[in-house]
C-alpha positions in Angstrom: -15.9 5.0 -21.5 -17.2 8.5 -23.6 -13.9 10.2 -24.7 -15.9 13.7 -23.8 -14.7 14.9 -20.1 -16.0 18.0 -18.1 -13.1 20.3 -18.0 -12.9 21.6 -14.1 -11.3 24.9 -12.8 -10.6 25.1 -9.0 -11.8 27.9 -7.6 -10.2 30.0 -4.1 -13.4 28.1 -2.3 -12.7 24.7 -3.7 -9.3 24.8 -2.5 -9.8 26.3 1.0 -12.3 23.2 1.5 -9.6 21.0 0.2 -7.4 22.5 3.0 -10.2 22.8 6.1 -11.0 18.8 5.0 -7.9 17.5 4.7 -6.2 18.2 8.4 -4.3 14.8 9.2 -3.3 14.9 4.8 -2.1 18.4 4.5 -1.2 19.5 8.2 0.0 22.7 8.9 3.2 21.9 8.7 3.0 20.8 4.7 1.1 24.0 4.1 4.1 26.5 5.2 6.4 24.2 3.6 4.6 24.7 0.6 4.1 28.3 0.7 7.9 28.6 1.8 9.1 26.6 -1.6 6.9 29.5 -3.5 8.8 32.0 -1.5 6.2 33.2 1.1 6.8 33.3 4.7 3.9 32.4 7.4 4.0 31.0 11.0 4.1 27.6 12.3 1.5 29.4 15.1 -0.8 31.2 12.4 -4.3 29.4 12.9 -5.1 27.1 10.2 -7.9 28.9 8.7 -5.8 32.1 8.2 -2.9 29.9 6.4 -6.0 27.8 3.9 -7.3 31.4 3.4 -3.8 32.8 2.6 -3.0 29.9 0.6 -6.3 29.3 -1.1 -6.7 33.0 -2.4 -3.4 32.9 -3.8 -3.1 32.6 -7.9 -2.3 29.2 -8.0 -0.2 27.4 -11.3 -0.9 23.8 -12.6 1.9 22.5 -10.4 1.4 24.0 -7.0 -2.4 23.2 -7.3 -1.1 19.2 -8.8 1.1 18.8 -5.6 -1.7 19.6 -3.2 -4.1 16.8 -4.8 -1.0 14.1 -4.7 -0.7 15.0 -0.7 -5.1 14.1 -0.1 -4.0 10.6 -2.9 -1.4 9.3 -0.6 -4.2 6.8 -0.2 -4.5 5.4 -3.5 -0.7 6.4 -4.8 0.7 4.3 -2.1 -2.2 2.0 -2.5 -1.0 -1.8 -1.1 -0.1 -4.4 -3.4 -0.5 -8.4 -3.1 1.0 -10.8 -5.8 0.9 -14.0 -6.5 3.0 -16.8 -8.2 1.8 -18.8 -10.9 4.0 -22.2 -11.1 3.8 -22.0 -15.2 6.7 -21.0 -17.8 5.1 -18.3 -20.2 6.5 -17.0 -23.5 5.8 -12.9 -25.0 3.8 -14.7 -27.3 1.9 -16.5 -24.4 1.6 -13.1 -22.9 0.6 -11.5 -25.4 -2.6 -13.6 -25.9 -3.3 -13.5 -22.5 -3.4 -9.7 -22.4 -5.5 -9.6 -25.4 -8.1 -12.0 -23.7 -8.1 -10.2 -20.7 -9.2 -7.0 -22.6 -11.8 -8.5 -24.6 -12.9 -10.1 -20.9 -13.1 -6.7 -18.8 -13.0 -3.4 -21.4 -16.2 -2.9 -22.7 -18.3 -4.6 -19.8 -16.3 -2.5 -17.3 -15.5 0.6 -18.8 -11.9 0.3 -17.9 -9.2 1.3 -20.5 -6.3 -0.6 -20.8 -2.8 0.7 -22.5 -0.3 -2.7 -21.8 2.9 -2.3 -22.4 5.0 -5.9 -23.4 8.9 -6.1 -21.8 11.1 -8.3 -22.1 11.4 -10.5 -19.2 7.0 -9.1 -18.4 4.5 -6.2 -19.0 2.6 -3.6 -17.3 -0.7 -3.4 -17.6 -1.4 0.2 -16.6 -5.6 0.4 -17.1 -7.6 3.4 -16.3 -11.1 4.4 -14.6 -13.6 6.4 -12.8 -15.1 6.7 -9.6 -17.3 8.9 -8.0 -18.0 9.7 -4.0 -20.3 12.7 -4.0 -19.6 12.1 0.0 -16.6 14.5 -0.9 -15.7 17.8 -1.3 -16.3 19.0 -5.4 -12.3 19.0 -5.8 -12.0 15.4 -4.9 -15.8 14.2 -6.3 -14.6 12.7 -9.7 -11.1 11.1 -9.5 -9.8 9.2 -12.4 -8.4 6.4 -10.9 -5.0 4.2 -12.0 -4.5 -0.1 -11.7 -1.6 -1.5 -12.8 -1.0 -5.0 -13.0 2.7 -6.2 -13.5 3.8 -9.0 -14.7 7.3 -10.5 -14.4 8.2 -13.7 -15.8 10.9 -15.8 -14.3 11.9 -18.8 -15.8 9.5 -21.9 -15.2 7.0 -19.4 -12.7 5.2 -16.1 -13.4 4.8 -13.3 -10.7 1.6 -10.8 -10.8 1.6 -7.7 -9.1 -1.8 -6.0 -8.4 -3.4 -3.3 -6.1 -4.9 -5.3 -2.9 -8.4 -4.2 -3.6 -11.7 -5.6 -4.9 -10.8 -4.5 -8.4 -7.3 -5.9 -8.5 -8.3 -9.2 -7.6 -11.3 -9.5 -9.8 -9.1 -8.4 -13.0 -6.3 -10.8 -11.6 -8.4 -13.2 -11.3 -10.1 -12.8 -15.3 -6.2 -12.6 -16.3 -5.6 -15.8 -14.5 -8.3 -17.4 -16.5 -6.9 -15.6 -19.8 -3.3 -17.4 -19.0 -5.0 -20.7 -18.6 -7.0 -20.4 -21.8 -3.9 -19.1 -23.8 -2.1 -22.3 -22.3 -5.4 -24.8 -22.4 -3.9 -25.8 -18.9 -5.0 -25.5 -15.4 -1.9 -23.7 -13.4 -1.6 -24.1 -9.6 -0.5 -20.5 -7.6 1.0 -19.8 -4.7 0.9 -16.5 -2.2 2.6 -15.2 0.8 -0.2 -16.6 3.4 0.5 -17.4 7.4 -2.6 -20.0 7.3 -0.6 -22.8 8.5 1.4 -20.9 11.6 -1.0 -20.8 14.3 1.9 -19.7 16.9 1.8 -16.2 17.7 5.8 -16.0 18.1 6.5 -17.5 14.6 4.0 -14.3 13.7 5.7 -12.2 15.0 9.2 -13.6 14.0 8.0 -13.4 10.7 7.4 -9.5 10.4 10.7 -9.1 12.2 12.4 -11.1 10.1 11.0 -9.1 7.0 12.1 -6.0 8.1 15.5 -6.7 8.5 15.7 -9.2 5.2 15.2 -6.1 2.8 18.3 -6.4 0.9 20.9 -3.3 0.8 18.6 -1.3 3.7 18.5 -1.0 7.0 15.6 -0.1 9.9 16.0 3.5 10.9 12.7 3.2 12.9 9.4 1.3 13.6 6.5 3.9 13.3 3.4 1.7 14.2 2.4 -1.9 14.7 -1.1 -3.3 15.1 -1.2 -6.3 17.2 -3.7 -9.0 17.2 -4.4 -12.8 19.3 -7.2 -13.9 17.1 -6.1 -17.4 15.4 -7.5 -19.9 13.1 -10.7 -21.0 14.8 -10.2 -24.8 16.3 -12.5 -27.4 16.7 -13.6 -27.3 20.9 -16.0 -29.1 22.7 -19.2 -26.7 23.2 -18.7 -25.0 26.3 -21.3 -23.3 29.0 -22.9 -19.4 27.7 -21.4 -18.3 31.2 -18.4 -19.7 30.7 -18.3 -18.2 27.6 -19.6 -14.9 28.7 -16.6 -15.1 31.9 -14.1 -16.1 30.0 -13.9 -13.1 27.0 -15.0 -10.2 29.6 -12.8 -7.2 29.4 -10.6 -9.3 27.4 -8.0 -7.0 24.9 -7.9 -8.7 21.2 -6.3 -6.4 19.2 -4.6 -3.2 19.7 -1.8 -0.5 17.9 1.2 0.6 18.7 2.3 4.1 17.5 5.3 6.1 18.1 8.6 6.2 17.4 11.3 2.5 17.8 7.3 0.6 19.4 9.0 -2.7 18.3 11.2 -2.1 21.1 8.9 -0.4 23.9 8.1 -2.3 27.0 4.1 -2.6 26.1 5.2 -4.5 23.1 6.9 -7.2 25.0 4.5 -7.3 27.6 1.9 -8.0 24.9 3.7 -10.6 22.6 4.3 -12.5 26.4 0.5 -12.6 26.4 -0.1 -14.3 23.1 -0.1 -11.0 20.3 1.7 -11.2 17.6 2.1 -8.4 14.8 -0.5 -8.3 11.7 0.7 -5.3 10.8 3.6 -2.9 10.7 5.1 0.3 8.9 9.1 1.3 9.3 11.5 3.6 8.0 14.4 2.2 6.0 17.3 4.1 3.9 20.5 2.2 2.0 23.2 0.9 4.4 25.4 3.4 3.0 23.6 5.6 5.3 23.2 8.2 2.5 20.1 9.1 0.1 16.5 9.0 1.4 15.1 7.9 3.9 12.1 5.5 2.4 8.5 4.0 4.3 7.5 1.0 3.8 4.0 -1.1 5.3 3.2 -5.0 5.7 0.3 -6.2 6.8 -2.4 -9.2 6.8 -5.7 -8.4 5.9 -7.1 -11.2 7.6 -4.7 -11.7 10.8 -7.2 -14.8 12.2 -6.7 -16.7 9.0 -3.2 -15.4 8.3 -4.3 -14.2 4.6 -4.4 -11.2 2.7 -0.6 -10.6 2.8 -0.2 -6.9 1.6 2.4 -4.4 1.6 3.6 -0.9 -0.2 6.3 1.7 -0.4 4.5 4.8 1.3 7.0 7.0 -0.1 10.2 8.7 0.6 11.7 11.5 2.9 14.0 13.7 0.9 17.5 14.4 2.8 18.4 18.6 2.5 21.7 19.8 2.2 21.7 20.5 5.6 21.2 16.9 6.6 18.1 17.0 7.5 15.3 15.3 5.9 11.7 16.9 4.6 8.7 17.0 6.7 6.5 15.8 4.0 6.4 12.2 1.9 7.0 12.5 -1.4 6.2 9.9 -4.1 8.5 8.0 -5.8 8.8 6.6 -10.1 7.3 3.9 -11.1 10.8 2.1 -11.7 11.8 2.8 -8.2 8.7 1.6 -6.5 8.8 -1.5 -8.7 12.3 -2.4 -7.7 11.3 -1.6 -3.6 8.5 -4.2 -4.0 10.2 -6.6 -5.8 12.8 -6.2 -2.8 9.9 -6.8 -0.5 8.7 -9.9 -2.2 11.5 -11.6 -1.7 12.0 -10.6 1.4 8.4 -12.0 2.5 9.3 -15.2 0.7 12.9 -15.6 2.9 11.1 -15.1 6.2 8.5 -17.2 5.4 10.9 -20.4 4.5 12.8 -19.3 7.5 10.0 -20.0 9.7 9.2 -23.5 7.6 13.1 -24.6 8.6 
């Protein structure tokens, strides 16, 4: 990747079509709050073009202009994460060779830049690249884009963390091959998959179950669940095109839930006694002390028929004020933090999943 970069200054228009582009990311209600942390007053009822003119003509520093770019890469900062578990005991040294391989694999056919850093009990494998989507507005043409692979090693097994996208599982899948080669062994893995429970209930239980196993938190609310009936195709008898045809007309497969406590709405029930179950699901959770943030977490199957594609992130978290109250807008969280709230959810998956086995 060519060290030499374009340097880019944002300009009053850039900034206003960052605004008018980006209404469900930065709603009006982010915007005052914004202006209102640099000490300017507007209205809640001011039209949105008069507050992203106001706010775009404004001389604007490195950090106010930084904090409206992380609200439009919610997206990719909370991006969803999959793991998997390899049944193999690893040493640094072990690690280290993998690592290297992996590199040697993916940097220079790829273009991706990779900075590992070795722990003790794991690494992180922060590695950066580019992307373009001309489709956008100029601010958000070019974004240099972040993967980070972690890796934790735990006695006689070895969990990988990755972003659940094309390029996550396609360097996960060159490190896997590194591991083996290090080793000169084939190792067997294991993921958080519903494949084998076709009952829609069990489903269900097991998104229920997830949400309450998170250790040291408890639900404050259930923001949205998407709801499916599709399961793993069965071997039938053939039947008639009309049949066919009668049978699936105006039939509901799939549908969402969103609002506030959905889990316990009467349209969820009446769907889950038809044969849904949940494929999906965001909450809000803070400590059981019932002080600190309030943080939002998602779950989800990529492939509800199948029951694959587990994936799952920490959205972010909802600052408490003084007052008690707690901020409109999500902010982001450290990387430490966010690696302990997945870890949390990991094993939380895992314990709802044996659950279900019992």
């Amino acid at each position: 990747m060519s060290n030499l970069r374009s340097i880019f200054f944002a300009n009053d228009k850039d900034i206003f079509d960052l605004i008018m582009s980006n209404r469900k990311k930065l709603p009006n209600r982010l915007l005052v709050e914004i202006l209102q942390d640099n000490g300017i007053v507007v209205s809640l009822e001011d039209a949105r073009e008069d507050i992203a003119t106001y706010l775009s003509t404004l001389t604007h520093d490195h950090f106010m202009l930084q904090h409206l770019m992380e609200q439009t890469e919610k997206n990719q900062r909370s991006e969803k994460v999959v793991s998997v578990v390899l049944d193999a005991s690893l040493s640094n040294e072990d690690l280290a060779n993998s690592i290297a391989e992996l590199r040697r694999m993916r940097e220079g056919t790829y273009r991706e830049i990779y900075t590992p850093r070795l722990e003790s009990e794991g690494a992180k494998i922060p590695i950066h690249y580019e992307e373009m989507d001309f489709g956008k507005t100029r601010l958000m043409q070019r974004r240099e884009k972040r993967a980070e692979i972690q890796v934790e090693l735990e006695g006689d097994k070895v969990v990988i963390r990755s972003p659940a996208s094309e390029k996550g599982g396609e360097i996960v899948k060159d490190f896997i091959a590194a591991i083996e080669s290090a080793k000169k062994i084939q190792i067997s893995t294991r993921k958080v998959e519903l494949s084998g429970i076709t009952s829609p209930k069990l489903r269900t239980q097991f998104f229920t179950s997830l949400i309450d196993n998170l250790e040291d938190f408890v639900v404050t609310d259930v923001k949205s669940i998407n709801i499916d009936r599709e399961l793993p195709t069965l071997e039938v008898e053939e039947e008639d095109e009309s049949e066919k045809k009668a049978q699936f007309s105006g039939e509901v497969r799939r549908a969402l839930l969103d609002g506030s406590g959905v889990i316990y709405s009467p349209e969820f029930k009446r769907f889950t006694n038809s044969g849904f179950y949940i494929c999906k699901i965001e909450w809000i959770a803070m400590n059981t002390s019932g002080v600190g943030s309030k943080y939002e977490f998602e779950a989800s199957l990529e492939n509800p028929a199948e029951g694959t594609g587990f994936k799952y992130t920490v959205k972010g978290k909802y600052n408490q004020r003084q007052s008690g109250e707690f901020s409109a807008g999500r902010h982001g969280i450290d990387d430490a933090e966010k690696r302990r709230l997945l870890n949390l959810l990991e094993k939380a998956a895992w314990k709802s999943l044996e659950t279900l086995a019992q």
